[in-house]
C-alpha positions as a Markdown table, in Angstrom:
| # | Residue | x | y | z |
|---|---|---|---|---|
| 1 | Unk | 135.8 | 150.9 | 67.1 |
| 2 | Unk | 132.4 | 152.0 | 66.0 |
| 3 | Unk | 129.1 | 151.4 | 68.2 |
| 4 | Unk | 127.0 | 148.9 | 66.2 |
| 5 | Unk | 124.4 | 148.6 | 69.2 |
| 6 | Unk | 123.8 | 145.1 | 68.0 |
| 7 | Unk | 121.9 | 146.2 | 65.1 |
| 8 | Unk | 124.9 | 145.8 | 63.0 |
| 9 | Unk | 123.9 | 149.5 | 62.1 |
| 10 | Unk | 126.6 | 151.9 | 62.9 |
| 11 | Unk | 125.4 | 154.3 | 65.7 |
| 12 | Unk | 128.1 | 156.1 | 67.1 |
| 13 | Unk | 132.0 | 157.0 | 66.6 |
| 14 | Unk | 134.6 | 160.3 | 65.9 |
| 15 | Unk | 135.0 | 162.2 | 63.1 |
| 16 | Unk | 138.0 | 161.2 | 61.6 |
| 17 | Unk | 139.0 | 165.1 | 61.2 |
| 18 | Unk | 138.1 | 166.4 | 64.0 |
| 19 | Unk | 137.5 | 163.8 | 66.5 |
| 20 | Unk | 133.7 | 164.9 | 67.4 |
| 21 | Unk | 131.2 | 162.6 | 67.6 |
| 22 | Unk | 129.4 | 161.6 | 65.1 |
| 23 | Unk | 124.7 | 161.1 | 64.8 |
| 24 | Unk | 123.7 | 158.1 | 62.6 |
| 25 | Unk | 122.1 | 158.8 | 59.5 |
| 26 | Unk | 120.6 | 156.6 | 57.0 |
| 27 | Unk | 122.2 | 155.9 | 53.2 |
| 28 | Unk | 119.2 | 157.1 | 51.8 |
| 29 | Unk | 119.7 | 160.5 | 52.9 |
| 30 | Unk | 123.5 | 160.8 | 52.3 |
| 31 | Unk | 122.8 | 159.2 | 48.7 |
| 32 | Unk | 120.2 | 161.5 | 47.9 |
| 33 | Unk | 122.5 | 164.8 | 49.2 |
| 34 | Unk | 125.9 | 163.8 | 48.3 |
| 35 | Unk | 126.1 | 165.1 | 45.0 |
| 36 | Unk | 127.9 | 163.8 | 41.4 |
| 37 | Unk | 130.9 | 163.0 | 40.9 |
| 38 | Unk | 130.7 | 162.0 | 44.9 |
| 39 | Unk | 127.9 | 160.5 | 44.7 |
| 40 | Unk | 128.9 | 157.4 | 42.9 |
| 41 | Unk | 131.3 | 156.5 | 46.1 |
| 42 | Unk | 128.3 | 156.4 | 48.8 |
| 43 | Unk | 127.8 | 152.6 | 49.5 |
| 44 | Unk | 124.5 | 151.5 | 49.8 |
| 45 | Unk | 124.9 | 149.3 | 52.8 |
| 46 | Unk | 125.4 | 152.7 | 55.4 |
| 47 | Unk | 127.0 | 153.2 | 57.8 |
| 48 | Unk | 127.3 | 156.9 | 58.0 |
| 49 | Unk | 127.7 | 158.9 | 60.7 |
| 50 | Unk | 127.2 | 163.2 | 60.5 |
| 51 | Unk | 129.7 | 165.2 | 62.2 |
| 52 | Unk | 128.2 | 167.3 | 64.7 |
| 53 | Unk | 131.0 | 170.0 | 64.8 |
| 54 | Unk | 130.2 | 172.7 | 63.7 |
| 55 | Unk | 133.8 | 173.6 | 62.7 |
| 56 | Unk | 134.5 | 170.9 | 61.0 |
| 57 | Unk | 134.3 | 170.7 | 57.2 |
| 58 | Unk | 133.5 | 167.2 | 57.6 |
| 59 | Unk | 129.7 | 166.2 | 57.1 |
| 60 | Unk | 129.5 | 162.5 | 56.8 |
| 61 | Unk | 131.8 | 160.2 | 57.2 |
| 62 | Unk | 132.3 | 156.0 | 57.9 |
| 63 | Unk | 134.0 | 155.5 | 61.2 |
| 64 | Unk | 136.9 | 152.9 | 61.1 |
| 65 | Unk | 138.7 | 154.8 | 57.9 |
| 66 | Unk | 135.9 | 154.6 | 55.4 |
| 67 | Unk | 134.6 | 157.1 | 53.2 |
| 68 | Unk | 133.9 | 160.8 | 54.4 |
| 69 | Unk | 132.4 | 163.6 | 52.4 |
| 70 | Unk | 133.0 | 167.1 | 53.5 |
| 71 | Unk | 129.2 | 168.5 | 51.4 |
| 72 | Unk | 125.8 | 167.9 | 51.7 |
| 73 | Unk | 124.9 | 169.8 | 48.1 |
| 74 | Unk | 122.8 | 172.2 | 50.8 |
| 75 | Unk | 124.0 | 173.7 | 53.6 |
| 76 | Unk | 123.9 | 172.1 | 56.5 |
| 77 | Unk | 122.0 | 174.3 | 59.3 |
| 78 | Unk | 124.2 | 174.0 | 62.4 |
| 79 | Unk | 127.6 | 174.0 | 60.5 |
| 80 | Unk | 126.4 | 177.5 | 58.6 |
| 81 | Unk | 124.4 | 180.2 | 60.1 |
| 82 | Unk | 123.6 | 182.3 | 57.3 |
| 83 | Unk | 120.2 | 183.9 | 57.1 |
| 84 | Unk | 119.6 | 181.8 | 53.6 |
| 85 | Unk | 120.2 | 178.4 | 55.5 |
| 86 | Unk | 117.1 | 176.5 | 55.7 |
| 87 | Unk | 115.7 | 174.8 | 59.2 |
| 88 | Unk | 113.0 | 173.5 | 57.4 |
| 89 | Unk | 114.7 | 171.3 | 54.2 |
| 90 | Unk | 111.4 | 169.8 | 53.3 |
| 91 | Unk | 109.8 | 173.3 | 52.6 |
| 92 | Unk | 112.8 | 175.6 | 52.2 |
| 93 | Unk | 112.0 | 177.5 | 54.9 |
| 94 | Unk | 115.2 | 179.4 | 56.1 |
| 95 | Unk | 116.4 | 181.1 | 59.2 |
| 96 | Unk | 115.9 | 184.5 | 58.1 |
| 97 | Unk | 112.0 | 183.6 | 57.2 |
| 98 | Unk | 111.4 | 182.9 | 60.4 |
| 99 | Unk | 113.3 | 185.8 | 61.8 |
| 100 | Unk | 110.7 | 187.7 | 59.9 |
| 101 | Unk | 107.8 | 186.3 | 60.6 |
| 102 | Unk | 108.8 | 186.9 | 64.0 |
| 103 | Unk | 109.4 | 190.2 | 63.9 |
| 104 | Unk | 105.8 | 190.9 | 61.7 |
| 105 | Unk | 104.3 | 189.7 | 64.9 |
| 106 | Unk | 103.7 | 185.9 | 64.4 |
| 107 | Unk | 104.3 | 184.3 | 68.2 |
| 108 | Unk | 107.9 | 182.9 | 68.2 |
| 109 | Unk | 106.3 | 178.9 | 68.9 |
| 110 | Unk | 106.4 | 176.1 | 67.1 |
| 111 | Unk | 102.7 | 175.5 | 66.5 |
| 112 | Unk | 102.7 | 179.7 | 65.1 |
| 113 | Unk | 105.7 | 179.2 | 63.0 |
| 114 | Unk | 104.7 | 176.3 | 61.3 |
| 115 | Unk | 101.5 | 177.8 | 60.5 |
| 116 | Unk | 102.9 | 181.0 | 59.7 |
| 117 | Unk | 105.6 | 179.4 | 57.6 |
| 118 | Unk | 104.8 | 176.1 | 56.3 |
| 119 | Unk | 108.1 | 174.6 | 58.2 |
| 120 | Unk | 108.1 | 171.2 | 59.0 |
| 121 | Unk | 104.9 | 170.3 | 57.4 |
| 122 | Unk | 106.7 | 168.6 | 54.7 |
| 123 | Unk | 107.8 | 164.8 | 55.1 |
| 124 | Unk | 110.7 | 164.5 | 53.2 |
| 125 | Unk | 112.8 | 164.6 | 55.8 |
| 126 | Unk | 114.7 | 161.4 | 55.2 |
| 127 | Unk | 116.3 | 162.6 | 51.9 |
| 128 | Unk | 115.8 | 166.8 | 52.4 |
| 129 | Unk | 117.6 | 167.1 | 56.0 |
| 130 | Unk | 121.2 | 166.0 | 56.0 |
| 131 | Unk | 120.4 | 164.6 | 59.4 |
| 132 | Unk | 118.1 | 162.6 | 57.8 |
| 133 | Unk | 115.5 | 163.3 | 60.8 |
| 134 | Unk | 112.5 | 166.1 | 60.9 |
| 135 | Unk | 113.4 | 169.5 | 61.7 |
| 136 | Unk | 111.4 | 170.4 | 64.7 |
| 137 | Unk | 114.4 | 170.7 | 67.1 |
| 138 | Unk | 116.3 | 172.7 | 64.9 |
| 139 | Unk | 113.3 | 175.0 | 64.7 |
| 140 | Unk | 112.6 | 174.6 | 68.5 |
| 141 | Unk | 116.5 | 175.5 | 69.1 |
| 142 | Unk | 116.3 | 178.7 | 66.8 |
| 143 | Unk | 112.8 | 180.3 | 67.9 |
| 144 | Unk | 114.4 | 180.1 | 71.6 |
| 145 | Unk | 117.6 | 181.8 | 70.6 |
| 146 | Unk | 115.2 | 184.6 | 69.2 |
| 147 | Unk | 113.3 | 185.0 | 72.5 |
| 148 | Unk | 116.5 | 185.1 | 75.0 |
């Protein structure tokens, strides 16, 4: 049974695929990423959950047998790794800009990057990301990779 944490918002549950959990996400952002003919089928009351395995070809889904939609109409950073994947969906900024504005010299922190790059300066975050949240720890994740 999903988590509603009281809100009557769905909060938590497992991926019907895979059996991962799942991160809320608001309709807004699945509506404006699932694209047509999918699109018509995302309810606008919510209640969609993101699949946080990376193996799994599942992205959203509704816990409890509902709906589930295996794209995002952009990839989705922690499910591809590709050097064309963006961190930053709000200003396109991919993982293999950032590689390279690390290796021209800019200092591998958050502050330099988003300077350097214009990532996560953008505020669209809601309907851009398919988490539906800012990118800053997907950034903050990747720049410490590059410094192990």
């Amino acid at each position: 049974m999903p988590d509603t944490c009281g809100s009557g918002c769905v909060c938590s549950g497992a991926c019907p695929r895979c059996g991962s959990a799942g991160s809320a996400v608001p309709a807004i952002t699945v509506r404006s990423l699932v694209k047509a003919p999918e699109e018509e089928k995302v309810a606008a009351a919510g209640g969609y959950l993101l699949c946080l395995n990376p193996a799994c070809e599942v992205v959203y889904f509704q816990p409890g047998g509902g709906r589930l939609f295996t794209a995002a109409g952009v990839p989705v950073w922690f499910k591809d790794e590709g050097p064309d994947v963006p961190l930053c969906y709000c200003a396109g900024v991919t993982r293999g800009e950032i590689r390279r504005a690390v290796e021209e010299g800019c200092p591998p922190t958050l502050e330099a990057v988003r300077e350097r790059t214009g990532a996560g300066k953008g505020g669209r975050c809601l309907v851009e990301n398919p988490s539906g949240r800012c990118c800053h720890g997907a950034l903050a994740d990747f720049l410490a990779g590059l410094v192990k």
